[in-house]
Structure formats: structure tokens, C-alpha cells
PDB file of the backbone (N, CA, C, O) and the ligand in Angstrom, with CONECT records:
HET     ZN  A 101       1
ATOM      1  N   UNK A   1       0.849  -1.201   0.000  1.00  0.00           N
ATOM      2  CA  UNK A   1       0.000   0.000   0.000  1.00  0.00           C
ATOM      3  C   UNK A   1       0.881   1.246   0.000  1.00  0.00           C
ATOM      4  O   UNK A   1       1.695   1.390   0.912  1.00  0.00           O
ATOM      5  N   UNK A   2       0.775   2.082  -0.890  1.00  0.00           N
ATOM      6  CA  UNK A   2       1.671   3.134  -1.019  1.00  0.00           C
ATOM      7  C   UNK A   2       1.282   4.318  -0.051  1.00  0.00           C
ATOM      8  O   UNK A   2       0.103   4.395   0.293  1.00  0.00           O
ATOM      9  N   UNK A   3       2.314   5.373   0.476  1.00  0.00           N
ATOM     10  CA  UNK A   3       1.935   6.135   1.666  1.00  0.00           C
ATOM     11  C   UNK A   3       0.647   7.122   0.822  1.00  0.00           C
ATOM     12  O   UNK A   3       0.690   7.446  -0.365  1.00  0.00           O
ATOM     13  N   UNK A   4      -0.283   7.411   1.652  1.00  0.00           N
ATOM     14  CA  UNK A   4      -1.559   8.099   0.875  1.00  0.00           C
ATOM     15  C   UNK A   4      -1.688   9.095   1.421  1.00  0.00           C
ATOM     16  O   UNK A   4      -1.331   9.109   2.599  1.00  0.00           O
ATOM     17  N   UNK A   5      -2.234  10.328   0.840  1.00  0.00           N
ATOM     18  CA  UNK A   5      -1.730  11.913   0.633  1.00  0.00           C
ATOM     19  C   UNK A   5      -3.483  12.320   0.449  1.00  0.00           C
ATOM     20  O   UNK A   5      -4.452  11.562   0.433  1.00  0.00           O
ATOM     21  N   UNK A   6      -3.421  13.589   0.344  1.00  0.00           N
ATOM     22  CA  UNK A   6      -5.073  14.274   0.559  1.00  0.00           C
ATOM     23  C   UNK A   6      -5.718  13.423  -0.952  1.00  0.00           C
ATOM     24  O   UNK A   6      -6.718  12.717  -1.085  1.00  0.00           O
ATOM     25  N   UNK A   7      -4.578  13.885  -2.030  1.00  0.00           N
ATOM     26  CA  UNK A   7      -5.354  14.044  -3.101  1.00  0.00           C
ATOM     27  C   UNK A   7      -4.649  12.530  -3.749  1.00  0.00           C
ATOM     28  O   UNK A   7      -3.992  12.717  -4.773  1.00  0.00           O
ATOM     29  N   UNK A   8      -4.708  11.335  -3.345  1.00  0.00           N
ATOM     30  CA  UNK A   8      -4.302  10.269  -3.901  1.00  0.00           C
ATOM     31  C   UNK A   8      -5.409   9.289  -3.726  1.00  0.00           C
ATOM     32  O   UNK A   8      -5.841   9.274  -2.574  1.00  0.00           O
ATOM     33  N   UNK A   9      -6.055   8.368  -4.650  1.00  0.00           N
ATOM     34  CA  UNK A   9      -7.157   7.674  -3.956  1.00  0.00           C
ATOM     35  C   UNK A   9      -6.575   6.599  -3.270  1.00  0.00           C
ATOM     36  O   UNK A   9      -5.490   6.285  -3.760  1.00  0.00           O
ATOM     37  N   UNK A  10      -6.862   6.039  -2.468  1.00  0.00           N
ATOM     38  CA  UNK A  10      -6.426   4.894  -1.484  1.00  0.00           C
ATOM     39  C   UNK A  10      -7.191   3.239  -1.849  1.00  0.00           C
ATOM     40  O   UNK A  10      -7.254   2.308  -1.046  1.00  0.00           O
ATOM     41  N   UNK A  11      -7.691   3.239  -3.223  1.00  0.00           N
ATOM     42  CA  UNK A  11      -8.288   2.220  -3.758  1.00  0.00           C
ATOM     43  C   UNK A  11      -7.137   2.013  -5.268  1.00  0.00           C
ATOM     44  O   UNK A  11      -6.411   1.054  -5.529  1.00  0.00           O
ATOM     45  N   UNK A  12      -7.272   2.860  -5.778  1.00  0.00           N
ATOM     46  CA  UNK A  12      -6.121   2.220  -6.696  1.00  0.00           C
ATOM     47  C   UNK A  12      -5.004   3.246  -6.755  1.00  0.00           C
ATOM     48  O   UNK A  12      -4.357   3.141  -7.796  1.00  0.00           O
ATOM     49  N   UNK A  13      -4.577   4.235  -5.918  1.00  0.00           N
ATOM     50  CA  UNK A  13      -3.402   4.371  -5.702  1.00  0.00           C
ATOM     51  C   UNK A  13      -3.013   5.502  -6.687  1.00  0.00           C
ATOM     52  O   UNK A  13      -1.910   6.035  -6.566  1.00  0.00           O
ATOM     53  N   UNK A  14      -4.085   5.983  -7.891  1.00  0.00           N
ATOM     54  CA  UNK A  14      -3.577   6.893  -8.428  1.00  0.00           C
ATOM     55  C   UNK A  14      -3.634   8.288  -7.891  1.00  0.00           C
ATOM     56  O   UNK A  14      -4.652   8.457  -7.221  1.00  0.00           O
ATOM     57  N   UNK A  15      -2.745   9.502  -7.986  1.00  0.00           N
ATOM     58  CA  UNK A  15      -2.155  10.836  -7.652  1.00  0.00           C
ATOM     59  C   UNK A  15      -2.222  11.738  -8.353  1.00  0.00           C
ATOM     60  O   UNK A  15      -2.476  11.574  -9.546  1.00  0.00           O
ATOM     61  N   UNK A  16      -2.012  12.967  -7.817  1.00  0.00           N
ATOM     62  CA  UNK A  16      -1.661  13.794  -8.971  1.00  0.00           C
ATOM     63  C   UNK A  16      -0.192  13.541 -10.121  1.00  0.00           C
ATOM     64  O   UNK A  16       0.743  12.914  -9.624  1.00  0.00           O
ATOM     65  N   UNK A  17      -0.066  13.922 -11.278  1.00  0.00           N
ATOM     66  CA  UNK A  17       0.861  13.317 -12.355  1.00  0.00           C
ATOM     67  C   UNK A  17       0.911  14.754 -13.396  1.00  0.00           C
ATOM     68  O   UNK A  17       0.090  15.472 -13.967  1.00  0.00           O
ATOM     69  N   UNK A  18       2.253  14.678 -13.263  1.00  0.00           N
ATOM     70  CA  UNK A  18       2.711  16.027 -14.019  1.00  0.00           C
ATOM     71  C   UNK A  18       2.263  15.989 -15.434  1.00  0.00           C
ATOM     72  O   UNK A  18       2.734  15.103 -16.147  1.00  0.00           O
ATOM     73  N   UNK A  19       1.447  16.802 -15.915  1.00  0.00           N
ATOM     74  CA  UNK A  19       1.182  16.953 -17.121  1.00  0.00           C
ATOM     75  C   UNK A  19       1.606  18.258 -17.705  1.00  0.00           C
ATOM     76  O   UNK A  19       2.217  18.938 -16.881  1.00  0.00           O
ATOM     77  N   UNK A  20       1.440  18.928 -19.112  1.00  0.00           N
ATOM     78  CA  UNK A  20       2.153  20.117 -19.911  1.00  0.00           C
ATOM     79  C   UNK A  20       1.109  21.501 -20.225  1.00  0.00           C
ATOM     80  O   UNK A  20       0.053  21.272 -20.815  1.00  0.00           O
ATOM     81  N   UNK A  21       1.323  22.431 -19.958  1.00  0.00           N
ATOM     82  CA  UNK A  21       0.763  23.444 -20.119  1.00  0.00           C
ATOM     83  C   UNK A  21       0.956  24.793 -21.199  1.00  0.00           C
ATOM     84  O   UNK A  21       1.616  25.826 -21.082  1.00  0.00           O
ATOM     85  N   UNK A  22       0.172  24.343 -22.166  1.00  0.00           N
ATOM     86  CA  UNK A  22       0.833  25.026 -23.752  1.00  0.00           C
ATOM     87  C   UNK A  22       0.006  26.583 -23.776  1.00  0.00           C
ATOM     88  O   UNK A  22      -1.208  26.787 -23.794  1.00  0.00           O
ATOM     89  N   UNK A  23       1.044  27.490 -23.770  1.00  0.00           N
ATOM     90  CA  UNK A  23       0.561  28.527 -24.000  1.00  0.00           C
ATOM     91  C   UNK A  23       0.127  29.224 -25.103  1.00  0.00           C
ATOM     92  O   UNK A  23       0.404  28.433 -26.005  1.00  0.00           O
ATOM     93  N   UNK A  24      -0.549  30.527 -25.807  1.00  0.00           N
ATOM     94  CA  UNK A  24      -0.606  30.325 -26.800  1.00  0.00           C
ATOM     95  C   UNK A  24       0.365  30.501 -27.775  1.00  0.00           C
ATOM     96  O   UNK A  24       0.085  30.271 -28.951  1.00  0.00           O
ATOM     97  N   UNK A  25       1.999  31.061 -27.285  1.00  0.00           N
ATOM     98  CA  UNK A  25       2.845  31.430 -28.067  1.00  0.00           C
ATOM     99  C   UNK A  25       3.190  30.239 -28.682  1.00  0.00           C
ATOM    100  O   UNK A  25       3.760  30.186 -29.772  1.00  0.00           O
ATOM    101  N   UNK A  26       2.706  28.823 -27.697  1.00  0.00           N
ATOM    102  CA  UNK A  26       3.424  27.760 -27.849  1.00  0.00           C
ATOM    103  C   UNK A  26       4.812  27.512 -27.100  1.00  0.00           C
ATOM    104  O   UNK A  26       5.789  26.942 -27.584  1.00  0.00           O
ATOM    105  N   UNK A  27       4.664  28.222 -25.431  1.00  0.00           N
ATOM    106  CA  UNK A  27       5.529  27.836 -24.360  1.00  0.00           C
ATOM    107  C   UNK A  27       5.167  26.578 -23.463  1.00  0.00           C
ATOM    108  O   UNK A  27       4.051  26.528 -22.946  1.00  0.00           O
ATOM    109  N   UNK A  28       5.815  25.864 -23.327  1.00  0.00           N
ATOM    110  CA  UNK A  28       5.497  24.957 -22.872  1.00  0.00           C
ATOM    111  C   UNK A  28       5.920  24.757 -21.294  1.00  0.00           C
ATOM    112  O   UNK A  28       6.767  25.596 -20.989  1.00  0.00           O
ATOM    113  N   UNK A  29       5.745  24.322 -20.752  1.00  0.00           N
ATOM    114  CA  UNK A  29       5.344  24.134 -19.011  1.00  0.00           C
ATOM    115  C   UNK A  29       4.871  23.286 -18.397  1.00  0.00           C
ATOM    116  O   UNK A  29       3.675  23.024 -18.527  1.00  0.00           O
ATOM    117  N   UNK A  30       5.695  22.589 -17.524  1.00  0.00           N
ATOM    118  CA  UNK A  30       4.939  21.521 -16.713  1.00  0.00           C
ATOM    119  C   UNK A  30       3.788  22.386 -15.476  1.00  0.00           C
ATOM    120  O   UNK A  30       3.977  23.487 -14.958  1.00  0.00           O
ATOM    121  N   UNK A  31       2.451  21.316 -15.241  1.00  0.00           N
ATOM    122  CA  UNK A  31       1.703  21.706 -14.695  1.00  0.00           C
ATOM    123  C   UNK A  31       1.499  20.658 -13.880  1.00  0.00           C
ATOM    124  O   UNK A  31       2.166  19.657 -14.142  1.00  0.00           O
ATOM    125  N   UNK A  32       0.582  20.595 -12.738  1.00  0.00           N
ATOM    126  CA  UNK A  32       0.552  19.439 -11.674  1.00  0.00           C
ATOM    127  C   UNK A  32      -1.181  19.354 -12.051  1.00  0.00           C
ATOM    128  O   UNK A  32      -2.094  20.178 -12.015  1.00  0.00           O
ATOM    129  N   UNK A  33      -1.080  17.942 -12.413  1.00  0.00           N
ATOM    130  CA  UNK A  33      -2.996  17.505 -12.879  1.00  0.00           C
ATOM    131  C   UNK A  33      -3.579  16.917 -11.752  1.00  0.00           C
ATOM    132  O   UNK A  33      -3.519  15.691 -11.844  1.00  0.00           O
ATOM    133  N   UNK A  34      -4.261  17.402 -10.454  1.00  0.00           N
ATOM    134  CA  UNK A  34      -4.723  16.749 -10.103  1.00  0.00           C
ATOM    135  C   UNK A  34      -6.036  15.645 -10.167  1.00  0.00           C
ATOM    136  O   UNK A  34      -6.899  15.983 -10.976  1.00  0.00           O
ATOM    137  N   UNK A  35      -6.258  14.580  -9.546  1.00  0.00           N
ATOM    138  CA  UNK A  35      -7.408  13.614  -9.542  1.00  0.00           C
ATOM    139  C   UNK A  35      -8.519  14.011  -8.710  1.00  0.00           C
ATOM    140  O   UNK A  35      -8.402  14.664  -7.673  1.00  0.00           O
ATOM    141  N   UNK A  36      -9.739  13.537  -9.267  1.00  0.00           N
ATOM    142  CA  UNK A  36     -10.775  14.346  -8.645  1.00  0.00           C
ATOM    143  C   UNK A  36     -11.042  12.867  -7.127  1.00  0.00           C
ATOM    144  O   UNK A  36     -11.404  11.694  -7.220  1.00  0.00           O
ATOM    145  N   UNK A  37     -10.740  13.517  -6.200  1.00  0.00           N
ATOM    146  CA  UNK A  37     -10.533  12.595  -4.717  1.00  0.00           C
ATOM    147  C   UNK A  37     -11.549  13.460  -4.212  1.00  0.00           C
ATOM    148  O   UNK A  37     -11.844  14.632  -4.446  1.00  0.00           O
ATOM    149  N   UNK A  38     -11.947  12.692  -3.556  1.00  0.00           N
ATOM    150  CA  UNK A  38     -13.340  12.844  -2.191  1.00  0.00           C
ATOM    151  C   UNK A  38     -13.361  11.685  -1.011  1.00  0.00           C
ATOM    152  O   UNK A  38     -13.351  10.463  -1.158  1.00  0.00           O
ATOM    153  N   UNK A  39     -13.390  12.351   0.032  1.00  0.00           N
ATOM    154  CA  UNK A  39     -13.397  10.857   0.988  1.00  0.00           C
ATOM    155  C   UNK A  39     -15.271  10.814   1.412  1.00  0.00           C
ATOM    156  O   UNK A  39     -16.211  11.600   1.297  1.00  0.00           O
ATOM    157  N   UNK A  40     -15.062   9.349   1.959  1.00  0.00           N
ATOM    158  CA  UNK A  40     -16.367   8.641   1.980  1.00  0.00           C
ATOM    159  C   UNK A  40     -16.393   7.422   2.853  1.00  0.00           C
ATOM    160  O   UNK A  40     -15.422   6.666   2.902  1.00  0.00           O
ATOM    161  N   UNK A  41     -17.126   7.287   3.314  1.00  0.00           N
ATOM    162  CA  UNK A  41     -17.080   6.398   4.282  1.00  0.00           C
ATOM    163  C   UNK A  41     -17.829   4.912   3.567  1.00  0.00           C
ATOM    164  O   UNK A  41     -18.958   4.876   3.076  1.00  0.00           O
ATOM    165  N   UNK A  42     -16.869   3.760   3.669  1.00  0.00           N
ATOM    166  CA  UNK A  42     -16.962   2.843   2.860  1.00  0.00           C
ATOM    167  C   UNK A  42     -16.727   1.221   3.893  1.00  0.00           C
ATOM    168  O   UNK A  42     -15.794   1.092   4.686  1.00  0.00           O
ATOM    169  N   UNK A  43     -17.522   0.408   3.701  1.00  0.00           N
ATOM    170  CA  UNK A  43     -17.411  -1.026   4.150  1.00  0.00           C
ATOM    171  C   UNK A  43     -16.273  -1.907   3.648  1.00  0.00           C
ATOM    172  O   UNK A  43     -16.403  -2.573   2.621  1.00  0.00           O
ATOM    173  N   UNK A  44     -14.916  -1.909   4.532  1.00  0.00           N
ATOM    174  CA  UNK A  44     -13.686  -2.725   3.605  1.00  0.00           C
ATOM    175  C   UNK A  44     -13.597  -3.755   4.723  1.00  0.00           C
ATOM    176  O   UNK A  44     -13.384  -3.583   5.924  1.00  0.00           O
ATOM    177  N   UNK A  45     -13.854  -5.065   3.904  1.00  0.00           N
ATOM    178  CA  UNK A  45     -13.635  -6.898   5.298  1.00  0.00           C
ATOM    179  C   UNK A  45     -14.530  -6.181   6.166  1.00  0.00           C
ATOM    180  O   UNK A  45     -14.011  -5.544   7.083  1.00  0.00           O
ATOM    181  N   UNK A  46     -15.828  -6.169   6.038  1.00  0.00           N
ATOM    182  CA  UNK A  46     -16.382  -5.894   7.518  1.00  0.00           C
ATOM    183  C   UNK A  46     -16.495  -5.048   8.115  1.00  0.00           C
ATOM    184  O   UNK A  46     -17.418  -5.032   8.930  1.00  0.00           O
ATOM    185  N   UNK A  47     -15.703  -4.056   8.009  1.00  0.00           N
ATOM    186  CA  UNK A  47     -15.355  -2.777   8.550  1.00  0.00           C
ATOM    187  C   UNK A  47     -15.737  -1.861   7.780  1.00  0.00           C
ATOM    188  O   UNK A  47     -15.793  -1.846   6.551  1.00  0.00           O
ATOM    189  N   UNK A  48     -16.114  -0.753   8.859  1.00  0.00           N
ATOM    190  CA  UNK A  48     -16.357   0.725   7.886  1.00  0.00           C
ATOM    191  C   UNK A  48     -15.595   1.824   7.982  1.00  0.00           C
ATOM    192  O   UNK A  48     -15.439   2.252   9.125  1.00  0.00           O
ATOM    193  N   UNK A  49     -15.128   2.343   7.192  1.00  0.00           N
ATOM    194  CA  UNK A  49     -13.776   3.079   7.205  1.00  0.00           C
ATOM    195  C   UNK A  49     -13.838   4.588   6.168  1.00  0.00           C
ATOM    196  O   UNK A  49     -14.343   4.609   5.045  1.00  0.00           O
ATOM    197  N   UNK A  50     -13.409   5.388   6.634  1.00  0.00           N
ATOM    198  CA  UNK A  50     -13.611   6.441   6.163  1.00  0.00           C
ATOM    199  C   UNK A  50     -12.040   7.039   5.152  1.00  0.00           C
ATOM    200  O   UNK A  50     -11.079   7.707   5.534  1.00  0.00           O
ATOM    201  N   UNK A  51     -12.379   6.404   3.704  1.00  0.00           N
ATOM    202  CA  UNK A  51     -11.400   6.540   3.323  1.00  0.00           C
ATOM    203  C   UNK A  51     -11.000   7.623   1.454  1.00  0.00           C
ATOM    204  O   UNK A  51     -11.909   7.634   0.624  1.00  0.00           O
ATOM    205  N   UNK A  52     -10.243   8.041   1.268  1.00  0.00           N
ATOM    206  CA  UNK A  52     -10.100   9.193   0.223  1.00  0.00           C
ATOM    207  C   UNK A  52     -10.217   7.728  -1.205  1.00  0.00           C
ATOM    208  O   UNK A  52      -9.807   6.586  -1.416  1.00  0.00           O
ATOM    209  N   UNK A  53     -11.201   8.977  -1.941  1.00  0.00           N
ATOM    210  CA  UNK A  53     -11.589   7.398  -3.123  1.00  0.00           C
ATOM    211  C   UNK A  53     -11.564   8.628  -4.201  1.00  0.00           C
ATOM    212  O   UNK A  53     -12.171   9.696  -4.124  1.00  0.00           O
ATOM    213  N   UNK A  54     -10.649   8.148  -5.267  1.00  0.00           N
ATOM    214  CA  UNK A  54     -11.531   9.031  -6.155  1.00  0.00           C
ATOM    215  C   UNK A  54     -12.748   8.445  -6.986  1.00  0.00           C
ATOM    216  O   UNK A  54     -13.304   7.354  -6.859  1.00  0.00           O
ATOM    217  N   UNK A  55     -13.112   9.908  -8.242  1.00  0.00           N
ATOM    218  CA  UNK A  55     -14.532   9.326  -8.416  1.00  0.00           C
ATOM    219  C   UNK A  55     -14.518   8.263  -9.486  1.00  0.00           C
ATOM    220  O   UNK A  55     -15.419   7.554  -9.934  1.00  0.00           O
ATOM    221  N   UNK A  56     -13.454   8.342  -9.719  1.00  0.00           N
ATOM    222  CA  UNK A  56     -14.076   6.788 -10.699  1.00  0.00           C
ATOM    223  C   UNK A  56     -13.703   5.555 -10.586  1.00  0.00           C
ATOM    224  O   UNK A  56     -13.776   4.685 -11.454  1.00  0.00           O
ATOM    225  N   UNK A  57     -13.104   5.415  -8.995  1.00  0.00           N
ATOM    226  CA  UNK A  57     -13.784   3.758  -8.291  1.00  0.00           C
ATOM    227  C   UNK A  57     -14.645   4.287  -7.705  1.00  0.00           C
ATOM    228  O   UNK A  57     -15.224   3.406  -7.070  1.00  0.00           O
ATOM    229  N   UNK A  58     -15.221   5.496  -7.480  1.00  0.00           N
ATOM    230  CA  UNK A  58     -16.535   5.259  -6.761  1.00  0.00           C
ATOM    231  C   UNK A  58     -18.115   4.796  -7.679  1.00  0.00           C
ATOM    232  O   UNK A  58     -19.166   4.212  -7.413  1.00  0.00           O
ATOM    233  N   UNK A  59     -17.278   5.690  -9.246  1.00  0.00           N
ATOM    234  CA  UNK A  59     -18.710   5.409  -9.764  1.00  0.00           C
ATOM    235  C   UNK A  59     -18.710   3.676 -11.047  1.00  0.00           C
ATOM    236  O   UNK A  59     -19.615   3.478 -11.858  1.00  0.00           O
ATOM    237  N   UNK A  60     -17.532   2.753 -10.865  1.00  0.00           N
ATOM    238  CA  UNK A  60     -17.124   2.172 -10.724  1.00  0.00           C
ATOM    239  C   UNK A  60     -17.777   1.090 -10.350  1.00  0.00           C
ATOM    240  O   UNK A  60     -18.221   0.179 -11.049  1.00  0.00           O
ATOM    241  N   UNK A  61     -17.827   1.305  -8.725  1.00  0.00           N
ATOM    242  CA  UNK A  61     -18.437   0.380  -7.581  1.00  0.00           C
ATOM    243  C   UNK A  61     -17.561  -0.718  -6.995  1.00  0.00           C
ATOM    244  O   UNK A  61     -17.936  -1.835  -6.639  1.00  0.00           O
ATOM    245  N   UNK A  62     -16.475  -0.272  -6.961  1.00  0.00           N
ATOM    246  CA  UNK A  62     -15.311  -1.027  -6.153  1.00  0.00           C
ATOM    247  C   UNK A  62     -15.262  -1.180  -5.017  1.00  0.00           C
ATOM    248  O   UNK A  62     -14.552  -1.977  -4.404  1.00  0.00           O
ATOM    249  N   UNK A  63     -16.250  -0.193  -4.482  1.00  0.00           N
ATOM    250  CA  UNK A  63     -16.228   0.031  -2.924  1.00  0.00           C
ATOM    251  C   UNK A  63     -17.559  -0.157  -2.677  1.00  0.00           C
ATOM    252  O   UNK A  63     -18.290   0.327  -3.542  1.00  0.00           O
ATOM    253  N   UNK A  64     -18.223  -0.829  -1.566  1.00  0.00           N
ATOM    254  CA  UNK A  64     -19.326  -1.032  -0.978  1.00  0.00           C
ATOM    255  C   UNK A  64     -19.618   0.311   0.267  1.00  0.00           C
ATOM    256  O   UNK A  64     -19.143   0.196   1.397  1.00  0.00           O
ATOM    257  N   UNK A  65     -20.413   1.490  -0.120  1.00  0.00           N
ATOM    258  CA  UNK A  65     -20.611   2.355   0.623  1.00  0.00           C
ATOM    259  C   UNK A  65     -21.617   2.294   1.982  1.00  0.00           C
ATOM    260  O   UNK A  65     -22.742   1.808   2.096  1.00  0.00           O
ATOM    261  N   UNK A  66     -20.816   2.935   2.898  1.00  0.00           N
ATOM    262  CA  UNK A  66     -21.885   2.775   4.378  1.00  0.00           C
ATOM    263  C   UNK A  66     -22.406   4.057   4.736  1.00  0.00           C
ATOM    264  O   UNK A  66     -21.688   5.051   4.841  1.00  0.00           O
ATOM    265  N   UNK A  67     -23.588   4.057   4.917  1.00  0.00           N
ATOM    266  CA  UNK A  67     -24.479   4.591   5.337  1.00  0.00           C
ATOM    267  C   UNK A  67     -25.220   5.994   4.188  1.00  0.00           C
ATOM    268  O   UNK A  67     -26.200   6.641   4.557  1.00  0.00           O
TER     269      UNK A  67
HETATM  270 ZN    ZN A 101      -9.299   5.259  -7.416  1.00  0.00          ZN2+
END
């Protein structure tokens, strides 16, 4: 399990990932892309756990949601 951060989902582990930012002169620039993360309180083995998912294992359905 990799160490997990605000904006990393904790189901499959993806992060923010440097992507390029083209201006219109045609300057180019790294930019930081973040993932759209939300935490949620979710049923993992039994347990309910309140954990950062982004949205597309949530809409997905990887996770069994509580309450
Ligand atoms: Zn995810």
C-alpha cells in the first residue's frame, strides 16, 4: 500500500501526475494535474472506514458504501 496523501485515492493508488501546459505562443510548461478525490465512508472486510476514493472507483463500484 503506497503512503496516501489528501489528493491520492487509497483504492487504486492513483495521484496527482505532471502533465504540460501550452501557451498560446506555444511555451510549454509543466503543470501538476490533479485527480478528482473525495473521501467517503466505505465497508472494507467488515469494517467501515472512512477513506479518500476518487470518483471513478466510486462510480465504478469497487467500494461497498456505508451509510
Ligand atoms: Zn481510485
Amino acid at each position: 500500500m503506497p503512503i496516501t496523501h489528501s489528493s491520492q485515492c487509497e483504492i487504486c493508488g492513483r495521484g496527482p501526475r505532471v502533465s504540460r501546459q501550452v501557451s498560446h505562443a506555444h511555451n510549454v510548461s509543466k503543470r501538476r494535474q490533479q485527480i478528482n478525490v473525495s473521501r467517503h465512508h466505505v465497508v472494507m472486510n467488515g469494517a467501515r472506514r472512512f477513506i479518500a476514493l476518487c470518483t471513478r472507483c466510486l462510480r465504478s463500484g469497487l467500494v461497498q458504501k456505508a451509510g
